[in-house]
N, C-alpha and C positions, 0 to 999 in steps of 0.2 A: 461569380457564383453566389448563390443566397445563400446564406451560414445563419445556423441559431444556438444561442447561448440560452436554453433554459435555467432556471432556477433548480439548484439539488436539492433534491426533499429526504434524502437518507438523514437520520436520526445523527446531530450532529456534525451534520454537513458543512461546513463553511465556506470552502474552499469555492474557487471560481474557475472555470479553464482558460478564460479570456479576461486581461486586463485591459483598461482603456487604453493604453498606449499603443496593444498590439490588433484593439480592437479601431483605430484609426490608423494604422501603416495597411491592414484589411480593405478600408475602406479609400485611402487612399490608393492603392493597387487597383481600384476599380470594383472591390465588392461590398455587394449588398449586407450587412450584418442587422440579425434580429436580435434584441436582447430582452430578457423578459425580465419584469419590475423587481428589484430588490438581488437579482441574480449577484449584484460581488458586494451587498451587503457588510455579507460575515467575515466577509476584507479586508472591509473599509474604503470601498468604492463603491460611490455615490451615481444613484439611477443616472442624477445628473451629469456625472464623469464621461458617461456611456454617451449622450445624447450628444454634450463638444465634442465627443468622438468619431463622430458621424451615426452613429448608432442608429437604429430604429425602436422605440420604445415600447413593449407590449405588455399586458396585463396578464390574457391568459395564454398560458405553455404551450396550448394549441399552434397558437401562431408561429411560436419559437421552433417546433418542430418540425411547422410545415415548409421546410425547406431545402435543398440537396443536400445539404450536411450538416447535420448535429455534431457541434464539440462542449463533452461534458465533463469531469470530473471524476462520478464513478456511474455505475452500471444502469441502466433503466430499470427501478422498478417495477412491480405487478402492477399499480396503478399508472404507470406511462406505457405500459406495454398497448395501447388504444392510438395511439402517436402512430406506431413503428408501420412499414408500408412497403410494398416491394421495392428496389432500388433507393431505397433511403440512405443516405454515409449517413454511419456511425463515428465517430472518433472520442474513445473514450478508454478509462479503465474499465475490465473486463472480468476478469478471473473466473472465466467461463469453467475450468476444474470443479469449483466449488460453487456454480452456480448452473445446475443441469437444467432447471427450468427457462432459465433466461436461453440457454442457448437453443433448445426446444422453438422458444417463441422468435428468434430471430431467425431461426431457419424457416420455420412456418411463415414467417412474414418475408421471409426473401430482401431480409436486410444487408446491406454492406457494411460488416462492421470490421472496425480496424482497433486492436488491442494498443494502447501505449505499453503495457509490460511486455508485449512478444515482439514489439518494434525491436531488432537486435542487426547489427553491428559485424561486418565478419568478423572480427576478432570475438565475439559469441560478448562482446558488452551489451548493453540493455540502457542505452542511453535516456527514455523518458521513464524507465522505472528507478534507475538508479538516484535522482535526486530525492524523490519517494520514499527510498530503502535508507537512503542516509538521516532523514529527517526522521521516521518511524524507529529506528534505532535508537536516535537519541530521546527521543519522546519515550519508549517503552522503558527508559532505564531510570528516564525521571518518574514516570508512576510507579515503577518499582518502588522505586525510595521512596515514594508518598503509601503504599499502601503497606511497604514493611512496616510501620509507625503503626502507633498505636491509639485512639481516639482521636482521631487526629483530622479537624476544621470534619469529623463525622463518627460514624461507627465502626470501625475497621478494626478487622481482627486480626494484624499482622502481628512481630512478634515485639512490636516496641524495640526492633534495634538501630544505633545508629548507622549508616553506609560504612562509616570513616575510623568510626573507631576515637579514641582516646589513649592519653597514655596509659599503658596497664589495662586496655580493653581491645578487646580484637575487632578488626572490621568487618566490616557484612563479608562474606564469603558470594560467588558471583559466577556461575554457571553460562555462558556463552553455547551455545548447539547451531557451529552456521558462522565463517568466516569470511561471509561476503559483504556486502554495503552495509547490511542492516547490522550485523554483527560488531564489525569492526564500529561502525556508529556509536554502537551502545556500550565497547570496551573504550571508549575515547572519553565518555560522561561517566562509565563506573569507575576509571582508572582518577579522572578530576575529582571523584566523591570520594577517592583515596578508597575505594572496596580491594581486596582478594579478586584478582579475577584469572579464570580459566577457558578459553576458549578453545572446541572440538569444530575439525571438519575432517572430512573424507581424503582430502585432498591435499597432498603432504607438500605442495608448492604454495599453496594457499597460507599454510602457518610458516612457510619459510617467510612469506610474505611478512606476512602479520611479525615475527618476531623481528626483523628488520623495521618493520615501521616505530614499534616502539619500545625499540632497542631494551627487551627484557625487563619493559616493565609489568607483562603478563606474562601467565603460562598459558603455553598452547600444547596439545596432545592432539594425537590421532583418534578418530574416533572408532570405538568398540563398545558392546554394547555393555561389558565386564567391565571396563573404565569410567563409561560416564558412571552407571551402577554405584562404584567405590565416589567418585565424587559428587552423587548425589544425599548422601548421607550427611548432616549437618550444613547442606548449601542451604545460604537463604534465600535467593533469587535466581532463578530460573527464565532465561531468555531462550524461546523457540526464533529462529532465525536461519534458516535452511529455505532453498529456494531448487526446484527442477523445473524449469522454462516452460509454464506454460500446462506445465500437469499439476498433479494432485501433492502439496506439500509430502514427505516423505514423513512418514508416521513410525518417529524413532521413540517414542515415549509410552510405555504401557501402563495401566493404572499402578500395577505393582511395585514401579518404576516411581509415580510422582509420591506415592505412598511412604518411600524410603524416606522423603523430604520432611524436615520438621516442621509441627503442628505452628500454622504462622506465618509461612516463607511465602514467598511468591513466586508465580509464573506465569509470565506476560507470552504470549503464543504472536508473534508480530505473524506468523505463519498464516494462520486462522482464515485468511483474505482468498487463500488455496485449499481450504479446509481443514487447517490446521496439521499438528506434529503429534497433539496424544490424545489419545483413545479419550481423555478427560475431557477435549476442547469442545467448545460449541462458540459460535459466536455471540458475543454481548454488545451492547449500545451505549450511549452515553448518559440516557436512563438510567441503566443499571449496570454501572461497566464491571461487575465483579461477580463472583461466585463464587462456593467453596467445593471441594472435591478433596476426599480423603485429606480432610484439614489443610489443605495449601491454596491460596485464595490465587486465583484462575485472575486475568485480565487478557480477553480474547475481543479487542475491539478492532473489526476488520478497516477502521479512517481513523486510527492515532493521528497521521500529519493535520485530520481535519483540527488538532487543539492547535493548532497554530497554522490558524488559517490565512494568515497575509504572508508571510515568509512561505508556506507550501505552494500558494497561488503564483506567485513571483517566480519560485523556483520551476515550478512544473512548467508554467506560460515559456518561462530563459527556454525548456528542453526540447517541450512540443512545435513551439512556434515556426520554426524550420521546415517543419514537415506540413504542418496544416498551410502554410503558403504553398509549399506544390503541391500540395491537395487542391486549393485553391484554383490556383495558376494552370494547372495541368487538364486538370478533372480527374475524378478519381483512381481510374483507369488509366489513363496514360500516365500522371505519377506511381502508380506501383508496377508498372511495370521498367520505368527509367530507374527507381528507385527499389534494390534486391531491400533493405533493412526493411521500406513500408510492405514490400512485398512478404515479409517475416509479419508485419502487424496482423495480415489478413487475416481474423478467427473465421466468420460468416460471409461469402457472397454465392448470391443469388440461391437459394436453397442448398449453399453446401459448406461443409465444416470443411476447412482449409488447413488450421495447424497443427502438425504430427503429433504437440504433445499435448494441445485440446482433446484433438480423437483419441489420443491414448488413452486420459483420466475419465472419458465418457465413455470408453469401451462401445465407441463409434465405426 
């Protein structure tokens, strides 16, 4: 099979989907790989890495895309949209929920695209989104801590408090909404930063969970909307982390709601990717990763894992790599039909929207 590794152009993008290593086991299998110039840069793998790899070297993305299957990072956008072609594999992040025009343009081009987050598992796990979710967790809880500071290596209006506390000073207080990878992720780094932390989910085996894992060094609650309410008063940090497979983040947060929050706090939306959790959210870049709303400074960047871009590329390549070999091996078609989880990846083929909870969020 001919595979292309373009270059990501998203607004701090770094990440790579193919490392050398799996871009030579590729190549020794018998396939052709195109990669285009500078593509695992922001890795730290060198054009050159690519080429001992058996690689094929290209300049412009053209060439990278002109091939059975695109593996990329995250979503094509409005400027690759001239690429895409009837029968093209896609294999990529998606979040087709929060992105109605891309899925527009892939069904009009009669692309085959395959989601890494709807790739799912029967037991309903989500194995190429999950190393994603664990990384973006811990990433959102360290910008937390960076942008609660105050002047801090910028201009940041958070409220100058420490995470940790001091004797005789209390610690950041730490709002959790979403007890699944991303969550628990980010209660693993705020619990290390010694914060207060509280973590809400719907789902009362999920905090069974969670309190078991670390044996009462958090509090977990059920969530209601009269509960979080009572603990969002005096929280400084606000983590959105709520996931429904494939649809439209769940929009538990009303202005009125982040408004309770004191002038200062934070709230990192890791949601956002799905179009966020509150009425406040919009997405941000790494231009300008912040914003203010009703005084509680917003961090809504849909590729946190991109700040840590060699440890995400490693990890996502560990997840995906399994499956892009019988994409490979197979051809597209006869791997998803041998394989029910990639047959879960399917969002786009051949002019038709595929996942029950894509169509849901596009009211498809």
């Amino acid at each position: 099979m001919n595979i292309g590794l373009p270059k990501e152009i998203k607004n701090g993008e770094f990440r790579v989907a193919l490392t050398p290593l799996r871009v030579a086991a590729l190549v020794g299998d018998g396939h052709r790989v195109v990669v285009q110039t500078l593509a695992g840069a922001g890795s730290g793998f060198t054009d050159q890495a690519y080429i001992d790899a058996g690689a094929e070297l290209v300049d412009d993305a053209a060439y990278a895309w002109n091939v059975d299957l695109v593996v990329k990072v995250k979503e094509p956008l409005p400027q690759e949209f001239q690429y895409l072609r009837p029968e093209l594999g896609l294999f990529t992040f998606l979040h087709l929920a929060g992105e109605p025009d891309l899925a527009t343009e892939l069904l009009n081009k009669n692309v085959r695209a395959i989601a890494y987050e709807t790739v799912c598992l029967a037991d309903g796990s989500l194995p190429l989104l999950a190393p994603m979710s664990q990384i973006a967790g811990r990433v959102a809880m360290l910008f937390a801590a960076h942008f609660l500071q105050k002047n801090c290596m910028g201009s940041f209006k958070g409220k100058g408090k420490l995470f940790g506390g001091i004797a005789g000073i209390p610690a950041a207080r730490v709002v959790i909404l979403g007890g699944g990878n991303v969550g628990q992720h980010a209660a693993r780094v705020a619990l290390g930063l010694a914060a207060d932390v509280i973590v809400f989910d719907q789902n009362e085996h999920c905090l069974q969970h969670l309190d078991l894992l670390f044996q009462g060094q958090l509090q977990t609650q059920l969530y209601s909307k009269k509960a979080l309410q009572e603990k969002l008063a005096g929280c400084d940090v606000l983590i959105g982390a709520a996931l429904v497979q494939g649809e439209h983040a769940p929009e538990l947060l009303t202005r009125e709601m982040i408004a309770m929050m004191d002038k200062g706090s934070v709230f990192v939306d890791v949601a956002i990717d799905q179009g966020g959790m509150s009425e406040t959210s919009r997405a941000t870049s790494y231009d300008d990763p912040t914003y203010e709303e009703e005084g509680v400074i917003h961090c809504c960047l849909p590729n946190l894992p991109a700040s840590v871009a060699q440890s995400s590329s490693e990890a996502l390549g560990a997840a995906s790599f399994p499956y892009l070999k019988e994409l490979a091996t197979l051809g597209l078609e006869k791997a998803i039909a041998a394989n029910p989880a990639l047959a879960q990846g399917v969002n786009t083929w051949d002019g038709e929207l595929r996942h029950a909870g894509v169509i849901k969020a596009l009211a498809l």
